[in-house]
C-alpha positions as CSV (number, residue, x, y, z in Angstrom):
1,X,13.8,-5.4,13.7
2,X,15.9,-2.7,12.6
3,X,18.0,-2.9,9.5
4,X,21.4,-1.2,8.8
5,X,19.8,2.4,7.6
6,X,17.7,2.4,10.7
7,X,14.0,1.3,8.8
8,X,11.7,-0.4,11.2
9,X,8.9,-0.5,9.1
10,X,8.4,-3.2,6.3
11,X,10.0,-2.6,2.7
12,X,8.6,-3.7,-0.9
13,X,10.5,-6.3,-2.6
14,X,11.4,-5.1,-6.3
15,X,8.6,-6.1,-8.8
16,X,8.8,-9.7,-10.0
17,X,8.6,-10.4,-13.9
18,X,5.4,-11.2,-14.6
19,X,3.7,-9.4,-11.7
20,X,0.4,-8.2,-11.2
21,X,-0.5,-5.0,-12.2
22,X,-3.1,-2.9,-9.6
23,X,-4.9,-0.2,-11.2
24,X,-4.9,2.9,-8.9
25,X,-8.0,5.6,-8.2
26,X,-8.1,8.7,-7.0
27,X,-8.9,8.2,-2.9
28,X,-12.8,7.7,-2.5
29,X,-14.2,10.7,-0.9
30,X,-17.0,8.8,0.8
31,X,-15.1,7.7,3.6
32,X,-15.3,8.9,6.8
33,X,-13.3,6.7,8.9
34,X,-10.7,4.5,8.4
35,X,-7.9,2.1,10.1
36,X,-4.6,1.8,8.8
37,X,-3.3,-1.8,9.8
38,X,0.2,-2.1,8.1
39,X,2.9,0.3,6.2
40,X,5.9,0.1,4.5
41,X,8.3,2.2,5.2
42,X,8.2,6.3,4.5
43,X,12.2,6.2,3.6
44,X,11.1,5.1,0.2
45,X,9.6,7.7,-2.4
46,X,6.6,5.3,-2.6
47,X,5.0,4.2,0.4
48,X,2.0,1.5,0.8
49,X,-0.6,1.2,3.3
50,X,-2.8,-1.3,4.3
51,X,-6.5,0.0,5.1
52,X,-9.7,-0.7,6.5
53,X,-13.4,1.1,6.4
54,X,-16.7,-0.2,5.9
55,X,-16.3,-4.0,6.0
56,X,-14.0,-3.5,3.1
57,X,-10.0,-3.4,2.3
58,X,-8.1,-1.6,0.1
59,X,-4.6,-0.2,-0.5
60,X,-3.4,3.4,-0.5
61,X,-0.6,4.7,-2.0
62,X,1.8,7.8,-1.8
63,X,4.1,9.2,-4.1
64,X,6.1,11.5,-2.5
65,X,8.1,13.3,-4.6
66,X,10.0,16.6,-4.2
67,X,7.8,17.4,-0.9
68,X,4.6,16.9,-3.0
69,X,2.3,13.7,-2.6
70,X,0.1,12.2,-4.3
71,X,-2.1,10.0,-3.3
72,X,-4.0,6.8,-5.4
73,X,-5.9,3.8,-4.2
74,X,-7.1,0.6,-5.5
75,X,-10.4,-1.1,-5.6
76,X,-12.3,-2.5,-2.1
77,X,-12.2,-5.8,-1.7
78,X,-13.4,-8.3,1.2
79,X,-10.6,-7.7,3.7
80,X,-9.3,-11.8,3.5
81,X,-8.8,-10.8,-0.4
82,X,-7.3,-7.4,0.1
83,X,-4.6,-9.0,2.8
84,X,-3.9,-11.3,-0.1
85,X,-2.9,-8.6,-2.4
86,X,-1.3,-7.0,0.1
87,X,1.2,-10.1,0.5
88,X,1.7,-10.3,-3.4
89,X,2.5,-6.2,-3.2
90,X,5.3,-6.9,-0.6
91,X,6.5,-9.9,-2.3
92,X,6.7,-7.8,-5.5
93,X,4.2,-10.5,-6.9
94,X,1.9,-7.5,-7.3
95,X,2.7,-3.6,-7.8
């Protein structure tokens, strides 16, 4: 569905009081391949991705800012547990 600005992609609800707090990595050199399966939207300066590689989860993010990005990632979790967090991050449960 497309909303009144023309997004198709999913946004992040604004952090809940309370929520939990991810701790972000520099991205993991060791991987060679990997599957994006969801995205929020890029019309944000912060966008979220959903990824998979090795029989593991995690989630990147970008901070694009002023046409520079920067790019952190959280731990690897089993991929049940990282669609989880996931939820909680678009809910704003999580951030």
């Amino acid at each position: 569905m497309i909303d009144a600005g023309g997004c198709v992609s999913t946004h992040v609800a604004m952090a809940q009081r309370g929520h939990m707090r991810l701790v972000w990595h520099e991205p993991y050199q060791g991987v060679g391949r990997l599957r994006v399966v969801a995205w929020t939207c890029d019309c944000r300066a912060t966008l979220y991705e959903l990824c998979h590689a090795g029989g593991q989860a995690f989630i990147r993010r970008t901070l694009q800012l002023d046409g520079d990005r920067r790019v952190h990632e959280t731990y690897r979790w089993p991929v049940c547990q990282a669609g989880e967090v996931w939820r909680a991050l678009l809910s704003g449960e999580a951030r």
